[in-house]
N, CA and C atoms as a LAMMPS dump frame, in Angstrom:
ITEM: TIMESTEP
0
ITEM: NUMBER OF ATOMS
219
ITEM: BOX BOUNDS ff ff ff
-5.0000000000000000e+02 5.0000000000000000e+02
-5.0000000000000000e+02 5.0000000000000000e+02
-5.0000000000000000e+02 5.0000000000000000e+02
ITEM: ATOMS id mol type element x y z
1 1 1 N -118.549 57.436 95.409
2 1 2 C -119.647 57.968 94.639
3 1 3 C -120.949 57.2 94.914
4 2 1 N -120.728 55.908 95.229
5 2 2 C -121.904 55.246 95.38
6 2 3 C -122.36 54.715 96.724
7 3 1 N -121.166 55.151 97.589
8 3 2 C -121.442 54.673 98.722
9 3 3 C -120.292 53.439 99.394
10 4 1 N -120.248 53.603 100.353
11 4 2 C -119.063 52.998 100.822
12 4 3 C -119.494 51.293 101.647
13 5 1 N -119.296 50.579 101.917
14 5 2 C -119.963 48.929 103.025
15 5 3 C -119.052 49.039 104.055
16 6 1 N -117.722 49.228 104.097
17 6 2 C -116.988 48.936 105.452
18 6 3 C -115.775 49.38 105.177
19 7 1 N -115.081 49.816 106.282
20 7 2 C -113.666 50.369 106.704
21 7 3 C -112.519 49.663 107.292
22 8 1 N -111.257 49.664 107.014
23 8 2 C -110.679 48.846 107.68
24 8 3 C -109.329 50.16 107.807
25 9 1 N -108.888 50.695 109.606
26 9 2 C -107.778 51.917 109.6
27 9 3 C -107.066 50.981 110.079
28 10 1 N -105.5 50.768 109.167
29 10 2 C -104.547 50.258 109.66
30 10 3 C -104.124 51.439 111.044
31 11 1 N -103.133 51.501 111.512
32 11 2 C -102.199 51.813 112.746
33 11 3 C -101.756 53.294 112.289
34 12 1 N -100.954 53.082 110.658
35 12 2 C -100.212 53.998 109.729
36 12 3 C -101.13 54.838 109.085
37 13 1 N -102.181 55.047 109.66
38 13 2 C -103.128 55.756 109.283
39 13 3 C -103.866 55.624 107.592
40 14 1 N -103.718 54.641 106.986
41 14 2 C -103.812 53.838 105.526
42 14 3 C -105.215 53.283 105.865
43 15 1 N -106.223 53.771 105.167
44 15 2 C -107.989 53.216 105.464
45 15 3 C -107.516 52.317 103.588
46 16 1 N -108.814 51.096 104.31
47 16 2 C -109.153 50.202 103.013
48 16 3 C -110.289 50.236 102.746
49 17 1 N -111.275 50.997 102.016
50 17 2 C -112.995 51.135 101.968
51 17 3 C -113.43 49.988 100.608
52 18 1 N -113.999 49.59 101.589
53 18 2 C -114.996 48.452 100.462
54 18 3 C -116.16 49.132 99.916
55 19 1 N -116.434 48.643 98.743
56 19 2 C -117.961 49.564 98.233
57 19 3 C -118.275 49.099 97.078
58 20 1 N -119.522 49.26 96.433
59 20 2 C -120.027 48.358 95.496
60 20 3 C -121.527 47.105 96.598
61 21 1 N -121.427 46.988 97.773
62 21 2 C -122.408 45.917 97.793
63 21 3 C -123.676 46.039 97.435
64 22 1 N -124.248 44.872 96.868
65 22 2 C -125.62 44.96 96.306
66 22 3 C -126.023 43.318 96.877
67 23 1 N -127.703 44.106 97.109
68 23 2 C -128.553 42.944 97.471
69 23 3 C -129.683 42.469 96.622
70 24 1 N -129.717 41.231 96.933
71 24 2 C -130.703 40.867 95.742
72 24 3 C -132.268 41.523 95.861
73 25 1 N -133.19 42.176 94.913
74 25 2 C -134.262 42.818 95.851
75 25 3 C -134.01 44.369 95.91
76 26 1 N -132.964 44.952 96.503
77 26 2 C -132.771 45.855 96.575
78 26 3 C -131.947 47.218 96.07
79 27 1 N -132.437 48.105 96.066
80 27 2 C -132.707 48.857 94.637
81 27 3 C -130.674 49.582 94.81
82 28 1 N -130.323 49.856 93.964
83 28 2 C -128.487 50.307 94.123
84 28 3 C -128.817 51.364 93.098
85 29 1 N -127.938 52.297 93.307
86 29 2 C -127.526 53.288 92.437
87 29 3 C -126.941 53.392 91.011
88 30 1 N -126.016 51.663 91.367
89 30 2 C -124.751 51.456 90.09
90 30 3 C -125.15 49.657 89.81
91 31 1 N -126.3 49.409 89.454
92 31 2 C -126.4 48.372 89.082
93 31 3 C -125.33 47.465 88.234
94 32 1 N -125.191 47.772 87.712
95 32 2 C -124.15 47.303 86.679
96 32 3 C -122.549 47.721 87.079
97 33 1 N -122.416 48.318 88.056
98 33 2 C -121.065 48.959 88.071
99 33 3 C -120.389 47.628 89.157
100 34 1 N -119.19 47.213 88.805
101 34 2 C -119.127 45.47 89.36
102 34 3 C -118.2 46.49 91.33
103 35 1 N -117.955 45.924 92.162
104 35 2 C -117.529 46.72 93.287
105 35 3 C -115.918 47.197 93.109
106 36 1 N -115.566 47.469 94.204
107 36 2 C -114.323 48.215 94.026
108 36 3 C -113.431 48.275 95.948
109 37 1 N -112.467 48.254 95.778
110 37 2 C -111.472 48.924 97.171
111 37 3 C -110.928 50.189 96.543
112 38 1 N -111.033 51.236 97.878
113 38 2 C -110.271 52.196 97.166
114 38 3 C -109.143 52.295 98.697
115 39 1 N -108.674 53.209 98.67
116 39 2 C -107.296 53.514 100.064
117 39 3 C -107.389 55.05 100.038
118 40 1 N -107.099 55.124 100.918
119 40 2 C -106.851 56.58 101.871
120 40 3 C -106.147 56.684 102.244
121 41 1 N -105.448 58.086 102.378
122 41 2 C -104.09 57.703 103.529
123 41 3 C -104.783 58.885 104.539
124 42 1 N -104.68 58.378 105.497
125 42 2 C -105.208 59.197 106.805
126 42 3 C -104.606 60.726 106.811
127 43 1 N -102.979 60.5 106.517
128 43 2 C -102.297 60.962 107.324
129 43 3 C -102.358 62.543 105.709
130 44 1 N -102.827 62.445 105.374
131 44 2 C -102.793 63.846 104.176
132 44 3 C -103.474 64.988 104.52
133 45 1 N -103.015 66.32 104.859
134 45 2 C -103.696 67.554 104.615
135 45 3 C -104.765 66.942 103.91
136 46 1 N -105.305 66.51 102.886
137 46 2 C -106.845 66.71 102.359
138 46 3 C -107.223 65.053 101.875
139 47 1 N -107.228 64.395 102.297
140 47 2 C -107.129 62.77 101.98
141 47 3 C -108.261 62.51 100.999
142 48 1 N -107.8 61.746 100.162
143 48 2 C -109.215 61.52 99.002
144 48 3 C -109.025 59.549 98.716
145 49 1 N -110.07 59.033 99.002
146 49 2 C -109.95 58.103 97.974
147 49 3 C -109.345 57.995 96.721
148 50 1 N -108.459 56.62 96.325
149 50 2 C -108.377 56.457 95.422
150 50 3 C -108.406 54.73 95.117
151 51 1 N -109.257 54.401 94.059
152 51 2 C -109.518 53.201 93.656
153 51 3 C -108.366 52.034 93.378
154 52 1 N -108.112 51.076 94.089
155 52 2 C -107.259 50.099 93.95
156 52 3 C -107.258 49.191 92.587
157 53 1 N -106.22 49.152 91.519
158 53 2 C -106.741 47.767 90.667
159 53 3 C -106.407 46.679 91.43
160 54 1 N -106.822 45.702 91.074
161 54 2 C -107.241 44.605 91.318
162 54 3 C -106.624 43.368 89.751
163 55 1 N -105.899 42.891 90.479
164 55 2 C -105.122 42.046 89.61
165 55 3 C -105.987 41.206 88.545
166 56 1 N -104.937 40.903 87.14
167 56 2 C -105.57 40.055 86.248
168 56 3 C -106.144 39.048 86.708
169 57 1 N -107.455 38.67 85.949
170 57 2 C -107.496 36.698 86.429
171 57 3 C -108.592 36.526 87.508
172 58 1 N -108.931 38.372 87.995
173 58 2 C -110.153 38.278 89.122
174 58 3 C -111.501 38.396 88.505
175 59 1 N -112.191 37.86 88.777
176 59 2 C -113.898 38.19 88.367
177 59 3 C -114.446 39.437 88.829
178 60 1 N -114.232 40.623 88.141
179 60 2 C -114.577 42.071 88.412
180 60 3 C -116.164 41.991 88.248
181 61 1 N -116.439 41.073 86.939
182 61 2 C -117.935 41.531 87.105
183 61 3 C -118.701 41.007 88.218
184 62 1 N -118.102 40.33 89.109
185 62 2 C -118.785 39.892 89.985
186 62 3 C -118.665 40.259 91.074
187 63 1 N -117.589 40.742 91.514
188 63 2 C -117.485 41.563 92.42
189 63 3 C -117.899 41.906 93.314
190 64 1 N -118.795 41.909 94.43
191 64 2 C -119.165 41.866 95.359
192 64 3 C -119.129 42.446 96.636
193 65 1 N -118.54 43.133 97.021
194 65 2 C -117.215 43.23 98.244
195 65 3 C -118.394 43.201 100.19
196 66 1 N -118.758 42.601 100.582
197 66 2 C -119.323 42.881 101.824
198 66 3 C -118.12 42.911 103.052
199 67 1 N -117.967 44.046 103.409
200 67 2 C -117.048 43.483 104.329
201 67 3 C -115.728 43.902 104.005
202 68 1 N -114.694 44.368 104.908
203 68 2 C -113.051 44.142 104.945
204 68 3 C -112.725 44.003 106.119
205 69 1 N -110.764 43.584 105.898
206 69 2 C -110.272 43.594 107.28
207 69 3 C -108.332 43.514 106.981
208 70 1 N -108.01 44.03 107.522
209 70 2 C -106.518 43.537 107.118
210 70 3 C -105.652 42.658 107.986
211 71 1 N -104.937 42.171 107.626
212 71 2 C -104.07 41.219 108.193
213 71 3 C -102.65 41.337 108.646
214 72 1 N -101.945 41.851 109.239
215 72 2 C -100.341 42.682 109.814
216 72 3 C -99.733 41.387 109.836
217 73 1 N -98.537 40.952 109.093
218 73 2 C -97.559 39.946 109.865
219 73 3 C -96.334 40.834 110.766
């Protein structure tokens, strides 16, 4: 809704979209709205975002997100 910062397509066709970044100075849509990951699955007839929670104990209002990347063991 507000705009997406970066993509990360695993292999399994599973996207990780970062979104929420804000700069100091510069004007955002969702001031107050703290950032977010949402997931995709590539692989769907009609694929939609959907917003990841994010475990107890994290600083949501601060939130931030510039940037992703994933990590495969």
């Amino acid at each position: 809704e507000y705009g997406s910062e970066d993509i990360d397509i695993l292999p399994n066709g599973l996207a990780f979209i970062s979104s929420g970044l804000k700069y100091p100075g510069i004007k955002t849509l969702a001031p107050d709205k703290p950032g977010e990951i949402f997931l995709m699955d590539l692989n769907e007839n009609n694929p939609r975002a959907v917003e990841l929670r994010i475990s107890r104990g994290f600083d949501l209002a601060t939130f931030n997100p510039h940037g992703i990347s994933t990590y495969i063991d």
